[in-house]
C-alpha positions in Angstrom: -16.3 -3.2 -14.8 -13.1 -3.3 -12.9 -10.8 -7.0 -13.1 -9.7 -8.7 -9.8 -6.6 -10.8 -9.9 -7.4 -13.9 -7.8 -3.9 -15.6 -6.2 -4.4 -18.1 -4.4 -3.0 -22.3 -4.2 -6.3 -23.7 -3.0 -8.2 -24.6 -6.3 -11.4 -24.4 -4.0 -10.5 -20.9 -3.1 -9.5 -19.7 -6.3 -13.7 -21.1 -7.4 -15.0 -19.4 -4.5 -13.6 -16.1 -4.6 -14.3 -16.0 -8.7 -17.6 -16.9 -8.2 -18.7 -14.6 -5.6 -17.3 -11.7 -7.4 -18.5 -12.6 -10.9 -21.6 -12.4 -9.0 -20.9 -8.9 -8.5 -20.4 -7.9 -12.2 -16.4 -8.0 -11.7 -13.8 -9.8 -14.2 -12.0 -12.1 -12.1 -8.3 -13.7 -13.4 -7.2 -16.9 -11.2 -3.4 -17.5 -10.4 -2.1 -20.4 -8.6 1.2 -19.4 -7.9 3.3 -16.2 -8.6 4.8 -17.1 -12.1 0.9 -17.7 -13.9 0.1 -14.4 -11.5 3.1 -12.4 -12.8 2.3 -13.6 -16.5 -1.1 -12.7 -16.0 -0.6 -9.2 -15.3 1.7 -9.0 -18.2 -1.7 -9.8 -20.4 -4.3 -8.9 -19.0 -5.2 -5.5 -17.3 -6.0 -5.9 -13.4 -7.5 -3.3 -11.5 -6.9 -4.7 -8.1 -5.2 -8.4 -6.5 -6.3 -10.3 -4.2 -2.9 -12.0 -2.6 -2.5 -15.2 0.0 0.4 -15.2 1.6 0.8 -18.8 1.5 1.9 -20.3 -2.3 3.1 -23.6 -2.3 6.8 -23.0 -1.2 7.2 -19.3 -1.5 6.2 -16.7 0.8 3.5 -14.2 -0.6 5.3 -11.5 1.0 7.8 -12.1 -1.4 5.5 -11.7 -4.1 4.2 -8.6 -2.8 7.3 -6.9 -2.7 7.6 -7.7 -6.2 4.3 -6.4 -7.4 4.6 -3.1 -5.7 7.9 -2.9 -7.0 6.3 -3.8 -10.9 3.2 -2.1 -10.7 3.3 0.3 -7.8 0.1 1.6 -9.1 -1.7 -2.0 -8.4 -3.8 -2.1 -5.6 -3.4 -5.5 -3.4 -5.0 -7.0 -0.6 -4.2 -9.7 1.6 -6.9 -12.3 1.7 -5.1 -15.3 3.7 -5.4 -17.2 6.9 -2.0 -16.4 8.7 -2.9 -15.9 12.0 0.4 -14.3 13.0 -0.3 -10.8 13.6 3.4 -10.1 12.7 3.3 -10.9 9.4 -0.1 -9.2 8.7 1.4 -6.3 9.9 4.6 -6.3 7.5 2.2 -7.3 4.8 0.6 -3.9 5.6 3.8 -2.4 6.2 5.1 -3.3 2.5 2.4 -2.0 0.9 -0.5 -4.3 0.9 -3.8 -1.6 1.0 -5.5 -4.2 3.2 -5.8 -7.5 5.3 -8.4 -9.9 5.7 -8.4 -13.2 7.6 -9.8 -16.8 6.3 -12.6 -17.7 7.1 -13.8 -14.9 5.8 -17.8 -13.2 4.9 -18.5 -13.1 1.2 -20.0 -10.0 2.1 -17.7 -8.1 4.0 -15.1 -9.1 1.3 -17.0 -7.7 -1.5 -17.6 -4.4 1.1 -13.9 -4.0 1.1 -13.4 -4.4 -2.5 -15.8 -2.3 -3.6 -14.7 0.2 -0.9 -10.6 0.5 -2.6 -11.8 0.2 -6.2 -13.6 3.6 -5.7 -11.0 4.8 -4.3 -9.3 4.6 -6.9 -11.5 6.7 -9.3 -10.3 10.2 -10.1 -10.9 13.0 -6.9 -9.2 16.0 -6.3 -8.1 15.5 -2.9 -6.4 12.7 -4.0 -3.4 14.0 -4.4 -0.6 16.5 -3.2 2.2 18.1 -4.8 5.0 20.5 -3.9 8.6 20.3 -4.2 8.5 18.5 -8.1 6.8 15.7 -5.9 3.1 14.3 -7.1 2.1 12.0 -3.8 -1.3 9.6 -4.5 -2.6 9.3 -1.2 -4.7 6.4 -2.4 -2.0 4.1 -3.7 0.6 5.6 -2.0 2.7 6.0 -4.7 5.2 9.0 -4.6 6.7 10.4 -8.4 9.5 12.5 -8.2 12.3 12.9 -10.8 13.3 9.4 -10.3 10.0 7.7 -11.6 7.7 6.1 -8.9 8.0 4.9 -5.7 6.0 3.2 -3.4 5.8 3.9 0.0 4.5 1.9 3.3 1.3 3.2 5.0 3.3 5.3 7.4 5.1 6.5 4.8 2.9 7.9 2.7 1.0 9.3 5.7 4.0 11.1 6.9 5.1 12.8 3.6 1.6 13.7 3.3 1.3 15.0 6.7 4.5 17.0 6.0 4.0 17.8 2.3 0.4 19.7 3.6 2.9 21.5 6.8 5.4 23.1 3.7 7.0 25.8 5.2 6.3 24.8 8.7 8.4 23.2 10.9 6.9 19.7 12.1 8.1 18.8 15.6 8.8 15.0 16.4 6.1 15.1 18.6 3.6 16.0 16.1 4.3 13.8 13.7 4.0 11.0 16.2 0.9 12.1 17.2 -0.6 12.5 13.4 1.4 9.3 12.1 1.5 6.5 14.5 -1.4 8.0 17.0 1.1 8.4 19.8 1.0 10.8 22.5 4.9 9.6 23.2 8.3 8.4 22.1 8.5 5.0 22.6 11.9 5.4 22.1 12.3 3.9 18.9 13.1 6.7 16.8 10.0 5.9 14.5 10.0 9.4 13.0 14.0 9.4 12.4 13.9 6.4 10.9 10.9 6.1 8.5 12.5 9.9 7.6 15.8 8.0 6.6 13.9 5.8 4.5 11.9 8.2 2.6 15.1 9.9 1.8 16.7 6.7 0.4 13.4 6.0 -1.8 12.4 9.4 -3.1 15.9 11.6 -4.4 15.9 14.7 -3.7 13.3 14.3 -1.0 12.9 18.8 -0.6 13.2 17.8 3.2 14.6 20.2 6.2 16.0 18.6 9.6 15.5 20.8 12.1 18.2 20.1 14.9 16.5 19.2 18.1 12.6 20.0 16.8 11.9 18.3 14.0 11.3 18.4 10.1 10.2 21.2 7.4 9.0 20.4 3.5 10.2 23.1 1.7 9.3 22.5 -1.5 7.3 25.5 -3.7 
């Protein structure tokens, strides 16, 4: 049975969440703070975190950066009761798989657990490769000659998007469209700049600008 890394500072919390999913059949490790979290993933195998983004006087985003940047094969969800949308968003943004709020249903929690863990058992269509790139769509992990990198939702979805395109040329607009759902340029340069940053994370990126249309994967 998979093991769920609990990290929370509310002792009540922390006995909540571990009996609710012991109840299930899953391991569950507890973690106050992010040193006994980061020492517990250095002993114990975790399958998947469960991450508040308030800890005592550090910032759980902080943390999270850190654990995809450590394990960017661990799967982590937000479970914490922020209610600024902002920071939810750059939670999801930096690689957190999910968010959910507090006060939260037992059930529903368990739903989405169960829901990512499967996820991340073995299925063909979980991955892509071209270009001496392997992409996991489900952890949104990118290796390429450099090791592994995580990527941010849009990320992933964009390499994927253009990684399945190889050969074709992707116009901004199309990209827009498949990526952030957009039927228009906000004029932000979204697809300019989340291009940028895949080329700063993965080297060598096999990657074609188009001048004045868009972008081409052209790796075999």
């Amino acid at each position: 049975m998979s093991s769920i890394l609990v990290i929370d500072d509310e002792e009540r919390m922390r006995v909540l969440l571990s009996r609710a999913l012991e109840q299930h059949g899953y391991t569950v490790v507890l973690a106050a703070d992010s040193a006994q979290a980061e020492m517990r993933l250095r002993t114990e195998p975790v399958d998947l975190v469960l991450l508040d983004l308030v800890l005592g006087t550090e910032n759980g985003l902080t943390l999270l950066d850190r654990l995809r940047r450590d394990h960017p094969n661990l799967s982590v969800i937000v479970v914490s009761g922020v209610t600024d949308v902002a920071l939810r968003v750059q939670a999801l943004d930096r690689g957190a798989i999910d968010v959910v709020a507090k006060p939260f249903n037992l059930t529903e929690l368990h739903a989405r657990v169960r829901r990512h863990l499967e996820q991340q058992l073995p299925d063909r269509n979980r991955y892509l490769e071209g270009g001496g790139l392997r992409l996991d769509l489900s952890r949104r992990v990118v290796v390429g000659p450099d090791g592994p990198r995580s990527l941010a939702e849009r990320e992933a979805a964009l390499l994927a998007h253009l990684m399945r395109r190889r050969g074709d040329v992707c116009t901004r607009e199309e990209l827009l469209h498949s990526v952030w759902g957009l039927d228009f340029d906000p004029g932000s340069n979204l697809v300019d700049v989340s291009i940028r940053r895949l080329r700063l994370k993965v080297a060598g990126l096999p990657m074609e600008t188009v001048r004045g249309v868009g972008y081409c994967f052209i790796g075999l």
